[in-house]
PDB file as gemmi writes it, atoms N, CA and C in Angstrom:
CRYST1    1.000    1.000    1.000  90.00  90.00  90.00 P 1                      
ATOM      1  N   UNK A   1      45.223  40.216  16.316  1.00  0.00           N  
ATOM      2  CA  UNK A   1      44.649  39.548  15.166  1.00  0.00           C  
ATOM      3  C   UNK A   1      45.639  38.533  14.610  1.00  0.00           C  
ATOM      4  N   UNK A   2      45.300  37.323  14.480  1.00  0.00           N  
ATOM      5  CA  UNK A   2      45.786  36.247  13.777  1.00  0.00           C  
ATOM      6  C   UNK A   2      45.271  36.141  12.025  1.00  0.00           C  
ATOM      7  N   UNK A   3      46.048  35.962  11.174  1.00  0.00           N  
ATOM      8  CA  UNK A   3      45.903  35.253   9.916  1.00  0.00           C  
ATOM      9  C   UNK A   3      45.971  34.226   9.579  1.00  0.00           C  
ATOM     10  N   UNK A   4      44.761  33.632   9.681  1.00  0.00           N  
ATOM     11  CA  UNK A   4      45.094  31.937   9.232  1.00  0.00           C  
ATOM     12  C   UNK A   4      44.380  31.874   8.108  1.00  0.00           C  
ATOM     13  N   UNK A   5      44.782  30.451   7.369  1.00  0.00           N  
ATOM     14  CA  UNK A   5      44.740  30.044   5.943  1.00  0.00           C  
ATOM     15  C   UNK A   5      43.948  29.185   6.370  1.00  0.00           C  
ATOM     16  N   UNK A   6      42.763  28.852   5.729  1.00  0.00           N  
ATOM     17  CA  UNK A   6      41.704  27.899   5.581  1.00  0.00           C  
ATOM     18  C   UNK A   6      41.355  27.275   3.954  1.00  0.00           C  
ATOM     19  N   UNK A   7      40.972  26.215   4.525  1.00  0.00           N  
ATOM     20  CA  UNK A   7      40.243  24.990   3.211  1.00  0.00           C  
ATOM     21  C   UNK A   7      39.031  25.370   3.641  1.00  0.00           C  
ATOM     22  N   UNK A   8      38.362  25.441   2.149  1.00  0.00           N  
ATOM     23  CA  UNK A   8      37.045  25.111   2.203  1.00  0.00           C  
ATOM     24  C   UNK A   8      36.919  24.072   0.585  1.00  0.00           C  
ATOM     25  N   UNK A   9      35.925  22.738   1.450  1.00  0.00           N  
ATOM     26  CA  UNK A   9      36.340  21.881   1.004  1.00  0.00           C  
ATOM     27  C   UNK A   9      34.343  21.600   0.297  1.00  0.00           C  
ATOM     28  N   UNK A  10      33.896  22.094  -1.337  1.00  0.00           N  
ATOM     29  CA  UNK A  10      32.566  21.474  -1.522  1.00  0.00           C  
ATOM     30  C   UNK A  10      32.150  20.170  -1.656  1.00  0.00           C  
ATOM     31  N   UNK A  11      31.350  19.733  -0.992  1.00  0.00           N  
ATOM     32  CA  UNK A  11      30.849  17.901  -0.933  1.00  0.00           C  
ATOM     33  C   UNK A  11      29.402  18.072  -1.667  1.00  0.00           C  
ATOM     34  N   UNK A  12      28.889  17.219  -1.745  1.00  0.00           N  
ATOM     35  CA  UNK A  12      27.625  16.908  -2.278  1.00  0.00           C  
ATOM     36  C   UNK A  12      27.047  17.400  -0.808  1.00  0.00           C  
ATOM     37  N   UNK A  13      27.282  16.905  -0.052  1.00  0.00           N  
ATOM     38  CA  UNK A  13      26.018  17.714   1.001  1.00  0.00           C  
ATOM     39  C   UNK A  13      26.040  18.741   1.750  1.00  0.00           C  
ATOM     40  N   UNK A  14      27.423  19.878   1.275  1.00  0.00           N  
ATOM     41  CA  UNK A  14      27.699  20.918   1.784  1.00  0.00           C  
ATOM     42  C   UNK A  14      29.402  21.248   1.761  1.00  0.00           C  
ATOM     43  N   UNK A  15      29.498  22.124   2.702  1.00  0.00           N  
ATOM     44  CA  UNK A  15      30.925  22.666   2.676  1.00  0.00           C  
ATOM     45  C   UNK A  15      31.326  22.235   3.872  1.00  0.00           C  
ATOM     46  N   UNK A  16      32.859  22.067   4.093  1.00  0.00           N  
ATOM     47  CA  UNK A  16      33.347  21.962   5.010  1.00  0.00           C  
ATOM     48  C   UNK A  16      34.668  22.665   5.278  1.00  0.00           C  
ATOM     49  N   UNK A  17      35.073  23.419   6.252  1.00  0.00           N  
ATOM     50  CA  UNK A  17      36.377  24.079   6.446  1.00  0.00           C  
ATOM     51  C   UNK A  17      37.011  24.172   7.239  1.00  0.00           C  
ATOM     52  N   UNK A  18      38.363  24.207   7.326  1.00  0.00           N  
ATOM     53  CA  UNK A  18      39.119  23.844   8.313  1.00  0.00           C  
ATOM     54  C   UNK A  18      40.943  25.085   8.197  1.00  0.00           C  
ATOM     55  N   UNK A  19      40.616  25.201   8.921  1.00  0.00           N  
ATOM     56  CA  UNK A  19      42.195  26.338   9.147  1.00  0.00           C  
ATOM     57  C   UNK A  19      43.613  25.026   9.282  1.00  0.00           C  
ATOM     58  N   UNK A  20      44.528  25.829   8.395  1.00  0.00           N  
ATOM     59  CA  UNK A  20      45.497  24.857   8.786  1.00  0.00           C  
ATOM     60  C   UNK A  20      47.017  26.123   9.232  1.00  0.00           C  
ATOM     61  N   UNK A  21      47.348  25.010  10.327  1.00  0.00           N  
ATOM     62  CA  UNK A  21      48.485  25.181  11.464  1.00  0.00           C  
ATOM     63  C   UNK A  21      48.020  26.181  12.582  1.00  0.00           C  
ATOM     64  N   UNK A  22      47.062  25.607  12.771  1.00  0.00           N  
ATOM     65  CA  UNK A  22      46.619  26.159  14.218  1.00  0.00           C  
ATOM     66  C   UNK A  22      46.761  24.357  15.184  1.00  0.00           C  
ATOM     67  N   UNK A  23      47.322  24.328  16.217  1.00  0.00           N  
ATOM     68  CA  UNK A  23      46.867  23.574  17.215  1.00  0.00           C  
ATOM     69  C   UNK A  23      45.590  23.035  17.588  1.00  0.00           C  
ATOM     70  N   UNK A  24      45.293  21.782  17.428  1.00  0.00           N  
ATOM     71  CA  UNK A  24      43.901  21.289  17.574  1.00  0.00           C  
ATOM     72  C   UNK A  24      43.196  20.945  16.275  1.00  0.00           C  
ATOM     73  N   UNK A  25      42.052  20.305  16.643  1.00  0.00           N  
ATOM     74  CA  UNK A  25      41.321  19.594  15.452  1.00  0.00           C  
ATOM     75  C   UNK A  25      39.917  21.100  15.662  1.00  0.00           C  
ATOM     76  N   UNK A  26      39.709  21.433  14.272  1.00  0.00           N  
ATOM     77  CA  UNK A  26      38.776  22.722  14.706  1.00  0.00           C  
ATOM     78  C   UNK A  26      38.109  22.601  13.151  1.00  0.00           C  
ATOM     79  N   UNK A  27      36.927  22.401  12.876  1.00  0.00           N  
ATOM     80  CA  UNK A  27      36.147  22.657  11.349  1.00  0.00           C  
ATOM     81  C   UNK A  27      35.241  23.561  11.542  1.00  0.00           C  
ATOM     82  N   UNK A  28      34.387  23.650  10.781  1.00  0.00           N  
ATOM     83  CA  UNK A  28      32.788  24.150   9.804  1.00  0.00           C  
ATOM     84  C   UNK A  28      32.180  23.238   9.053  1.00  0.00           C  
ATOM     85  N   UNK A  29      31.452  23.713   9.304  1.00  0.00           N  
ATOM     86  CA  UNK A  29      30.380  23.292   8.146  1.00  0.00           C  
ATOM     87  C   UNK A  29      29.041  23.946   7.601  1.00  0.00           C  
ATOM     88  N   UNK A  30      28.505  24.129   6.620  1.00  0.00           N  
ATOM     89  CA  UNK A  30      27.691  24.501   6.423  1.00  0.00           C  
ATOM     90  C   UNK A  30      26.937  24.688   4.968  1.00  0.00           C  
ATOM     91  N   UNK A  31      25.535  24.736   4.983  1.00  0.00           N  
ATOM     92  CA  UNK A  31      25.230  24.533   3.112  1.00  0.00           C  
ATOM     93  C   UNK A  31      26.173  25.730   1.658  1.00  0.00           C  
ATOM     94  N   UNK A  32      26.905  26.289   2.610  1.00  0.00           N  
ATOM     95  CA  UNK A  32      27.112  27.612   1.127  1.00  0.00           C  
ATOM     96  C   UNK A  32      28.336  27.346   1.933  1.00  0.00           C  
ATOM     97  N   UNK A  33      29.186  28.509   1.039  1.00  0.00           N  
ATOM     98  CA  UNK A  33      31.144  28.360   1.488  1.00  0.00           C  
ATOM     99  C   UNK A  33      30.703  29.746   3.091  1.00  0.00           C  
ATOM    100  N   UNK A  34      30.212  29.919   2.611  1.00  0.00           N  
ATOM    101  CA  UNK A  34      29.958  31.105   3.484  1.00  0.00           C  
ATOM    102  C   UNK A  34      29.495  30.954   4.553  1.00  0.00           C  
ATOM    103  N   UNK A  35      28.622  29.839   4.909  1.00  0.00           N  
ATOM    104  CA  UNK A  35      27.570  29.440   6.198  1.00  0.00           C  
ATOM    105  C   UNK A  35      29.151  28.935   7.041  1.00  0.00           C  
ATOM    106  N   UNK A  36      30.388  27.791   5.998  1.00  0.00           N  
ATOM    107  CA  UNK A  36      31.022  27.065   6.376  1.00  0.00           C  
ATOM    108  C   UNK A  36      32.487  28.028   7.185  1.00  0.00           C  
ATOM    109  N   UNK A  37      32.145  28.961   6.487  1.00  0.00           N  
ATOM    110  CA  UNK A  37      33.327  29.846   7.003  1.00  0.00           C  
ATOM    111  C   UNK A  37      32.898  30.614   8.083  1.00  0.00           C  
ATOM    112  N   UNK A  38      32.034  31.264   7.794  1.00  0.00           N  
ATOM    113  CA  UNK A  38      31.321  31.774   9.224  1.00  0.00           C  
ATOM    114  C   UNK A  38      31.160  30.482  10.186  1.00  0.00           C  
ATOM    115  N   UNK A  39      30.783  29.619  10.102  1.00  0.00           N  
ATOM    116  CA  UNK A  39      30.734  28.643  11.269  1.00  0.00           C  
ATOM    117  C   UNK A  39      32.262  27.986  11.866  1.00  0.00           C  
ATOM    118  N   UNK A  40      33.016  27.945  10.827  1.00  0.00           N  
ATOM    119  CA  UNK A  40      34.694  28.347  11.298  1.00  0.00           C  
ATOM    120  C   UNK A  40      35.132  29.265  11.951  1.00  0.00           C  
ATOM    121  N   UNK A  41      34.733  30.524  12.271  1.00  0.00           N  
ATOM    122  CA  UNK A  41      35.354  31.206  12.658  1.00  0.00           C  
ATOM    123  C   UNK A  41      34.526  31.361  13.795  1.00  0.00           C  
ATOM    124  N   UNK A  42      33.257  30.784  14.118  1.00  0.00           N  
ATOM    125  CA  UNK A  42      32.653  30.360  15.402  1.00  0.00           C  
ATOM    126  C   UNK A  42      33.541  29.207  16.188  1.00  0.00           C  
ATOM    127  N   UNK A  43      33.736  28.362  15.376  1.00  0.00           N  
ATOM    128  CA  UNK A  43      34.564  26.708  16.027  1.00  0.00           C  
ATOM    129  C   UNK A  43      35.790  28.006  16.577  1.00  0.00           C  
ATOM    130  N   UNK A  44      36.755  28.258  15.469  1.00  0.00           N  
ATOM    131  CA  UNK A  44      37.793  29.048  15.810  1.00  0.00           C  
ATOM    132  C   UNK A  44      38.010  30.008  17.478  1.00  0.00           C  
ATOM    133  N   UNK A  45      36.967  30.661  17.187  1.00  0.00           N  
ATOM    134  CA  UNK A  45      36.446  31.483  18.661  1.00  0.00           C  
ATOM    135  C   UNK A  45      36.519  30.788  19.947  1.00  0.00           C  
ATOM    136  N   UNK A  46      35.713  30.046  20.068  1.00  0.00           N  
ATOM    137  CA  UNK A  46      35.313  28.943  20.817  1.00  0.00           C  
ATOM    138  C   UNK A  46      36.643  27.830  21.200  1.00  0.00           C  
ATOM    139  N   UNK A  47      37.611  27.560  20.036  1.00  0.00           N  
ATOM    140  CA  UNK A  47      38.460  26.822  20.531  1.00  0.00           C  
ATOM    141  C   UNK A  47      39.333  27.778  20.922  1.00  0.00           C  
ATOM    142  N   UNK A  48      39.669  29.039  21.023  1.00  0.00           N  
ATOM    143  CA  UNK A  48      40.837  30.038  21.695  1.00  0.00           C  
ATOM    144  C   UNK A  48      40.127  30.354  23.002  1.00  0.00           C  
ATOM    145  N   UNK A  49      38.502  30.497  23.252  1.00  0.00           N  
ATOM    146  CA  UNK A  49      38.153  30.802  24.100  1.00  0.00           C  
ATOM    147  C   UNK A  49      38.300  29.402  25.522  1.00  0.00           C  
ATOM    148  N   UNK A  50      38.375  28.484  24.643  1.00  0.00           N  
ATOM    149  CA  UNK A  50      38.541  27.325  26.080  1.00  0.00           C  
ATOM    150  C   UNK A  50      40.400  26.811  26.115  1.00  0.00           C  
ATOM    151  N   UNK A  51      40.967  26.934  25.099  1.00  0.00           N  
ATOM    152  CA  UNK A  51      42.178  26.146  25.449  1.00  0.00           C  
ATOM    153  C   UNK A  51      43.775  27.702  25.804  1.00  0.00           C  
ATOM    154  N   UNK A  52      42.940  28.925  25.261  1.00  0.00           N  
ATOM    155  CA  UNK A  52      43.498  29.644  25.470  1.00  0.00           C  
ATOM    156  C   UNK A  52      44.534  30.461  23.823  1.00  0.00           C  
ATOM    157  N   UNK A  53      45.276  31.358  23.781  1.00  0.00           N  
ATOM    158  CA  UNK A  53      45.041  32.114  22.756  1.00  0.00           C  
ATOM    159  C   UNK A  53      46.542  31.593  22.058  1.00  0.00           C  
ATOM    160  N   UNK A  54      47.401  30.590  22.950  1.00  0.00           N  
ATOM    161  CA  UNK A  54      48.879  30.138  22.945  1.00  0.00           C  
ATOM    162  C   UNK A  54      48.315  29.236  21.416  1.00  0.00           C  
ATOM    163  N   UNK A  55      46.708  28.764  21.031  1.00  0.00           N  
ATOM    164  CA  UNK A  55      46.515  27.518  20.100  1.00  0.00           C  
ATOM    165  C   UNK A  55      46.710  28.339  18.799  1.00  0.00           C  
ATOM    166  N   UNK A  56      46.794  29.343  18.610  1.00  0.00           N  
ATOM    167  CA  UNK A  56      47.118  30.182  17.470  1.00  0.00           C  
ATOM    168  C   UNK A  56      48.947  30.446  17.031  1.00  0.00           C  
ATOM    169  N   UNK A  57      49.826  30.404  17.952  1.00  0.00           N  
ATOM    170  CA  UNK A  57      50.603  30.374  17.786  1.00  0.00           C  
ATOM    171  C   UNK A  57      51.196  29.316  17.086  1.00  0.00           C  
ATOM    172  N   UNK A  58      52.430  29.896  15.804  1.00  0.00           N  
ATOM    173  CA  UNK A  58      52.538  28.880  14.986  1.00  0.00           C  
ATOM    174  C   UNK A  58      54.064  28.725  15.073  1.00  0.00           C  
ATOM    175  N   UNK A  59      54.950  28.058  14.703  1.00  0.00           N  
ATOM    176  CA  UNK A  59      56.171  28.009  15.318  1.00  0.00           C  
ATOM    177  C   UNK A  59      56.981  28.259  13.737  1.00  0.00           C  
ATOM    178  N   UNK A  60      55.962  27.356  12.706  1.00  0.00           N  
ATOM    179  CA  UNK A  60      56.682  27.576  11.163  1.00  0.00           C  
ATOM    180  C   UNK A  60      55.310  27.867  10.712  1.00  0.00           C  
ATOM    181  N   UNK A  61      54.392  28.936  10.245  1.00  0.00           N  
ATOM    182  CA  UNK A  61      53.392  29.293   9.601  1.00  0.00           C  
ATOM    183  C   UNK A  61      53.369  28.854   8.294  1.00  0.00           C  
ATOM    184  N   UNK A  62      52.189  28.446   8.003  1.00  0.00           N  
ATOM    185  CA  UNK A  62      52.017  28.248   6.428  1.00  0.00           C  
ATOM    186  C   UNK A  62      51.798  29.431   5.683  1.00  0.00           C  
ATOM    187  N   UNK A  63      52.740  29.329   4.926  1.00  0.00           N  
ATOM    188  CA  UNK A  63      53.209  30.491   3.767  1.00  0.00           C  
ATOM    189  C   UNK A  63      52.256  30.605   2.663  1.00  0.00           C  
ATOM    190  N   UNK A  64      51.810  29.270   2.119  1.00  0.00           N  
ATOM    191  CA  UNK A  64      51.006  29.461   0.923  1.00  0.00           C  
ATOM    192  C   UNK A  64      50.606  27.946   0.941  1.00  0.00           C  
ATOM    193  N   UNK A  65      49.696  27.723   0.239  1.00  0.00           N  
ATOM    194  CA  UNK A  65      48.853  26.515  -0.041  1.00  0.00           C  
ATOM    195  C   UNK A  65      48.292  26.084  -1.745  1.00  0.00           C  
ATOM    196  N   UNK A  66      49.054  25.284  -1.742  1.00  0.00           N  
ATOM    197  CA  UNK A  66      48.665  24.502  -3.108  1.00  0.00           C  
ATOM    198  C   UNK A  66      47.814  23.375  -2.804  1.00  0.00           C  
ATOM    199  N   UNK A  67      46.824  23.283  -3.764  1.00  0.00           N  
ATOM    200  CA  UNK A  67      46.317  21.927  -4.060  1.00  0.00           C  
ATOM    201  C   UNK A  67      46.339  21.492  -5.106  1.00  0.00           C  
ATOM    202  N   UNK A  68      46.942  20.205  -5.226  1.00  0.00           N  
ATOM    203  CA  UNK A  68      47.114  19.502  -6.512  1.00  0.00           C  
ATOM    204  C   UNK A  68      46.316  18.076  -6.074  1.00  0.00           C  
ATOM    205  N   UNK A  69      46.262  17.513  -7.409  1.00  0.00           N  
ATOM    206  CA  UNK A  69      45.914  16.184  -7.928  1.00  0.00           C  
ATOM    207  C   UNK A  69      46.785  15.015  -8.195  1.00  0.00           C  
ATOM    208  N   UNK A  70      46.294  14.041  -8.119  1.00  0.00           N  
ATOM    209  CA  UNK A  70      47.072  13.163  -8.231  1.00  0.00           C  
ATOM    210  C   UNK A  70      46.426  11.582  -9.013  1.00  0.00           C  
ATOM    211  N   UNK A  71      46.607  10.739  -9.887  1.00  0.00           N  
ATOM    212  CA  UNK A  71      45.762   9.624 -10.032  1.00  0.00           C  
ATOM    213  C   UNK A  71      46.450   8.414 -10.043  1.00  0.00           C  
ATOM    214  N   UNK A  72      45.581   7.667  -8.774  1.00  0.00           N  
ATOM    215  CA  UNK A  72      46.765   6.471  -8.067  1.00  0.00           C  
ATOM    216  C   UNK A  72      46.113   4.966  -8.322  1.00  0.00           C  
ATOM    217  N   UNK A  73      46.266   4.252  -8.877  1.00  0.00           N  
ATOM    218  CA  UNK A  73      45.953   3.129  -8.841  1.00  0.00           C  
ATOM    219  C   UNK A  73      44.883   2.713  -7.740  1.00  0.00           C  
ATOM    220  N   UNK A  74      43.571   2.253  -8.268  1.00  0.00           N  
ATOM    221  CA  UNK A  74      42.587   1.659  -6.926  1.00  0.00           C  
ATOM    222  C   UNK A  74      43.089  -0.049  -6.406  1.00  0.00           C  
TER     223      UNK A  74                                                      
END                                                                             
């Protein structure tokens, strides 16, 4: 079993999520956080099942995740 840290990110036309420090470009999506995470951990599956289980390995793991704000001149 691997522990990875995921975004789930709400848009106007749904959710989107994405694991970070795994190897590879890998999302979700879906109308609720829940459709988007479950469909992550389908992408997830699917990308260990074709490139192999080495794409989980992390060399410096992410420890914790902040999101902040920022307001930048347009």
């Amino acid at each position: 079993m691997h522990r990875l840290k995921l975004i789930v990110e709400r848009h106007q036309d749904g959710y989107l999520a994405y694991p970070l420090g795994i190897e590879g470009i890998v999302v979700g999506q879906g109308d609720s956080y829940e459709e988007a995470v479950a469909d992550l951990r389908s992408a997830i599956a699917f990308h260990v099942e074709t490139f192999g289980a080495g794409v989980l390995e992390q060399a410096d793991p992410v420890q914790e995740v902040f999101v902040a704000e920022a307001v930048v001149p347009a």
